[in-house]
C-alpha positions in Angstrom: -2.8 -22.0 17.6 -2.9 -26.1 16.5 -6.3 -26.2 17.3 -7.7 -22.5 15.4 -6.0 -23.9 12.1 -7.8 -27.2 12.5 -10.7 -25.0 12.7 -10.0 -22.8 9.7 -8.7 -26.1 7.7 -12.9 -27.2 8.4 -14.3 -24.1 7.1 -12.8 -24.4 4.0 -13.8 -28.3 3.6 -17.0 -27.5 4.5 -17.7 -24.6 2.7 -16.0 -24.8 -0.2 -19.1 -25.7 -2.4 -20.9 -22.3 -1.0 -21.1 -19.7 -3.6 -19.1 -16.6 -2.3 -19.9 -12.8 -3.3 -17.3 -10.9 -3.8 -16.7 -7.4 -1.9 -14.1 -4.6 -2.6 -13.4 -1.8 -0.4 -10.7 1.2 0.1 -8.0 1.3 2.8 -9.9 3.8 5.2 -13.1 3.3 3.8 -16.2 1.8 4.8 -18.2 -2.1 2.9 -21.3 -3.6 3.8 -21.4 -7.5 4.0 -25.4 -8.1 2.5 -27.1 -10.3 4.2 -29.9 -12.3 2.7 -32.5 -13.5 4.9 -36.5 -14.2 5.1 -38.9 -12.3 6.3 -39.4 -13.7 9.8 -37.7 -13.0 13.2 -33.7 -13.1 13.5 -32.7 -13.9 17.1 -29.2 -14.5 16.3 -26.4 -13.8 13.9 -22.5 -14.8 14.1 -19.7 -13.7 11.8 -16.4 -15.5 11.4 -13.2 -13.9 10.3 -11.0 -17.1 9.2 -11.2 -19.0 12.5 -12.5 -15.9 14.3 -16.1 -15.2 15.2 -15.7 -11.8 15.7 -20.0 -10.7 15.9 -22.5 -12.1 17.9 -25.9 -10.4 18.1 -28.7 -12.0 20.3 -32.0 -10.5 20.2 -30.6 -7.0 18.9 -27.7 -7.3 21.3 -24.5 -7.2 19.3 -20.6 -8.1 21.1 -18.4 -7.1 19.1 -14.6 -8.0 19.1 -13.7 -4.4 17.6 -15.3 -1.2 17.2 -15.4 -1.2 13.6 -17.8 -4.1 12.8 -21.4 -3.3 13.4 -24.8 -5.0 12.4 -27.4 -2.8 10.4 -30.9 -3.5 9.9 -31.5 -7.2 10.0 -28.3 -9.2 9.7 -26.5 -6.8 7.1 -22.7 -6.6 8.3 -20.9 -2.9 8.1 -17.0 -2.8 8.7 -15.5 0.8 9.1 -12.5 2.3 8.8 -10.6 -0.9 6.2 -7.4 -2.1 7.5 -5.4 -4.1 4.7 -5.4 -7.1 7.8 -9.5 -7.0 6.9 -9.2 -8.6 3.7 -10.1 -11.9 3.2 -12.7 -14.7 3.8 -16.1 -14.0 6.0 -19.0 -16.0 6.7 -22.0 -14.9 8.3 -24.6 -17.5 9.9 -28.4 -16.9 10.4 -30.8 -18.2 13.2 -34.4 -17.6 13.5 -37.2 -18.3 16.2 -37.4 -22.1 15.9 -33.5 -22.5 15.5 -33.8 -22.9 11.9 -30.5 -21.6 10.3 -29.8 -20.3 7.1 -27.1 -21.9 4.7 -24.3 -20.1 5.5 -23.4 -16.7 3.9 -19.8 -16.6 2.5 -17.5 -13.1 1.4 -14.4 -12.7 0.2 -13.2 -8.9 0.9 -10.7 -7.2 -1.1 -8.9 -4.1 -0.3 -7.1 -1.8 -2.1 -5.1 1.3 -1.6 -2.7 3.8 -3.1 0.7 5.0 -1.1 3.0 7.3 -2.7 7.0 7.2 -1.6 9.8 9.5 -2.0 12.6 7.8 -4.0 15.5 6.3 -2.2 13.3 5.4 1.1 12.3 2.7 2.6 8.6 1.9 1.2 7.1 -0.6 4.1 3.8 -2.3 2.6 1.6 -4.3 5.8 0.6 -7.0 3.7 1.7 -10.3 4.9 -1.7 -11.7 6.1 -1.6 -14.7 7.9 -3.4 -16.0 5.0 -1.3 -14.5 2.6 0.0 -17.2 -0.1 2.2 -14.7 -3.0 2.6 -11.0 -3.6 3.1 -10.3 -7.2 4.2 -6.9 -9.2 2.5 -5.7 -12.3 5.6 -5.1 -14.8 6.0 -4.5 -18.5 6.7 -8.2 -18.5 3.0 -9.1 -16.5 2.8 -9.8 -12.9 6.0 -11.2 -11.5 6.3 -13.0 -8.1 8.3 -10.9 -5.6 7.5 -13.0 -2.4 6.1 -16.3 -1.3 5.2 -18.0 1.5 8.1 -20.8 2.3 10.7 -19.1 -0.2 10.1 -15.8 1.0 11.5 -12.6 -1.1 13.6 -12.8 -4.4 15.3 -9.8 -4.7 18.3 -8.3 -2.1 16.5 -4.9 -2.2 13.1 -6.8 -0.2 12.9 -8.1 3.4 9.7 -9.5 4.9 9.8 -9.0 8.7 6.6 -9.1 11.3 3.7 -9.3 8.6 5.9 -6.1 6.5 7.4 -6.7 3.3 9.8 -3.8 2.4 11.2 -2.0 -0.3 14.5 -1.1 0.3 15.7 2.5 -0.9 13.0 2.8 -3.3 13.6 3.3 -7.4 11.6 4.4 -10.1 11.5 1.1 -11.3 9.7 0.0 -8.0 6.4 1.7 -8.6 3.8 -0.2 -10.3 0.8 -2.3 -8.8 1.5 -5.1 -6.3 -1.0 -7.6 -5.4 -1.5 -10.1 -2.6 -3.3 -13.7 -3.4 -4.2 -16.2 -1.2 -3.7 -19.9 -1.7 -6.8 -20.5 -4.2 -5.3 -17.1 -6.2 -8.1 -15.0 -4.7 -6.9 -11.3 -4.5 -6.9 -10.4 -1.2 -4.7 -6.7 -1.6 -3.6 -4.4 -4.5 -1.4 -1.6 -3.7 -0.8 1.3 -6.1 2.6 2.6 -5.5 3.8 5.8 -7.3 6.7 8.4 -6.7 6.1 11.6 -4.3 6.3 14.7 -6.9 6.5 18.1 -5.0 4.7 20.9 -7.3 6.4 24.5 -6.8 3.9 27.2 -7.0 5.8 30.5 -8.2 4.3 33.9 -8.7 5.2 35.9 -11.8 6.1 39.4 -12.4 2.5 40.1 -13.7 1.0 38.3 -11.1 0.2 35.1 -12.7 1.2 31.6 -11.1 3.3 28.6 -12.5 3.3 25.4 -11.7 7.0 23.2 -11.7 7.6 20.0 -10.7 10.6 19.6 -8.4 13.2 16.8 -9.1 14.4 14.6 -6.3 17.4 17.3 -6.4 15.3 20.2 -5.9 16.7 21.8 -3.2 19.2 22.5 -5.3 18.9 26.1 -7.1 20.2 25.5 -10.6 21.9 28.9 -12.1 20.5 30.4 -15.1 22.3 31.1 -18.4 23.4 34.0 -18.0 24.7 33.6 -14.5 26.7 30.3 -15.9 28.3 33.2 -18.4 29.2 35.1 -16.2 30.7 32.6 -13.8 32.9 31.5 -16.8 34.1 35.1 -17.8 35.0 35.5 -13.6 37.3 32.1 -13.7 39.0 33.1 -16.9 39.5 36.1 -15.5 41.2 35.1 -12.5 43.2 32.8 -14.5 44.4 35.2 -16.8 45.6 37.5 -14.0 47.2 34.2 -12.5 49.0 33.8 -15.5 50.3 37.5 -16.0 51.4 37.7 -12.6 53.6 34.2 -13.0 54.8 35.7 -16.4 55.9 39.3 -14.4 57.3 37.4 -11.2 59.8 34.5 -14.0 61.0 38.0 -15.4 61.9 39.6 -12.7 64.1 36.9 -12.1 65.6 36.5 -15.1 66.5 39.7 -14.7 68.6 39.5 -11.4 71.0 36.8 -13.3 
């Protein structure tokens, strides 16, 4: 562990003067690292995750270290299906026939995604990379720290456990855009969070459809006007009977003395 952050600590001393293009992708989705490289014979490309190298293709032989990273055409670098853990720095190196490298090729991959929570649950976001310096929330008042790494969270209602932080029983004043940054302030991960509305379709009389949005209570049937009405005419009602009966049963025994 000493030793790969030694490693990571000299890519970004040596590097740090190579121009990096910036790359954007969707949770799910699929980006292409592009290489760029001279017309002449490849025999061998690696690319480094952090500390990582996680391709190696020699001769049009390619090991990868997951399923989801694949070389296409010359040294151009495809990652499928974006996990939120993808995000962050890449660098792809070159070599041709005579061992002649090219300067290496530098990336910094941002993801994004959009999750939608019901209020009063538990809203678990994955985005405590290892490389992970602050998550901030976009508010009325501009983007607010709501974790960092060394203080950790600053609110009761947030926990940060195993690479999670989580939102704890989950308000309207929770949703908003949260962003992850690492320790130059690069974005590494946005996350759109909104509130799950359930859409009622009903059928008219005449056949028609309408469309209501259901509160958080809306398993509750709420009673019409009328039906309110009539409920209040039933319990004065009763209460009136109540009170004619308690009149008839004091005078029947006044009546005895």
């Amino acid at each position: 562990m000493f030793s790969k952050l030694l490693l990571l600590l000299f890519y970004f001393i040596n590097y740090s003067g190579t121009s990096t293009k910036a790359v954007s992708g969707t949770k799910g989705g699929n980006v292409t690292l592009t290489c760029v490289s001279e017309d002449r014979d490849i025999t061998h490309i690696s690319l480094f995750y952090q500390a990582d190298e996680i391709l190696v293709c020699k001769n049009e032989e390619c090991k990868s270290e997951n399923d989801r990273v694949f070389k296409e055409g010359s040294c151009h670098i495809i990652i499928k299906d974006l996990k939120l853990s993808d995000a962050g720095k890449y660098i792809l190196r070159v070599y041709y026939t005579n061992d002649q490298a090219e300067p290496e090729q530098q990336y910094h991959l941002h993801i994004h995604d959009d999750i939608s929570v019901q209020k009063g649950e538990d809203l678990k976001l994955d985005v405590l990379l290892i490389n992970a310096d602050k998550v901030e929330r976009n508010s009325s008042e501009g983007w607010t720290e709501v974790w960092t790494r060394g203080h950790g969270v600053n609110s009761d209602r947030l926990t940060d456990h195993d690479g999670n932080l989580t939102i704890k029983n989950f308000t309207d004043t929770d949703t908003g855009t949260y962003r992850v940054l690492d320790y130059k302030g690069e974005t590494l991960i946005t996350v759109s969070v909104t509130v799950t509305v359930t859409v009622i379709v009903t059928v008219t009389e005449s056949g028609s459809t309408e469309e209501h949005k259901a509160s958080p209570h809306a398993d509750r049937k709420l009673s019409s006007w009328p039906e309110q009405v009539n409920g209040i005419w039933v319990i004065l009602i009763v209460i009136t009977f109540i009170v004619i009966m308690a009149v008839q049963i004091v005078m029947r025994l006044a009546g005895r003395y």
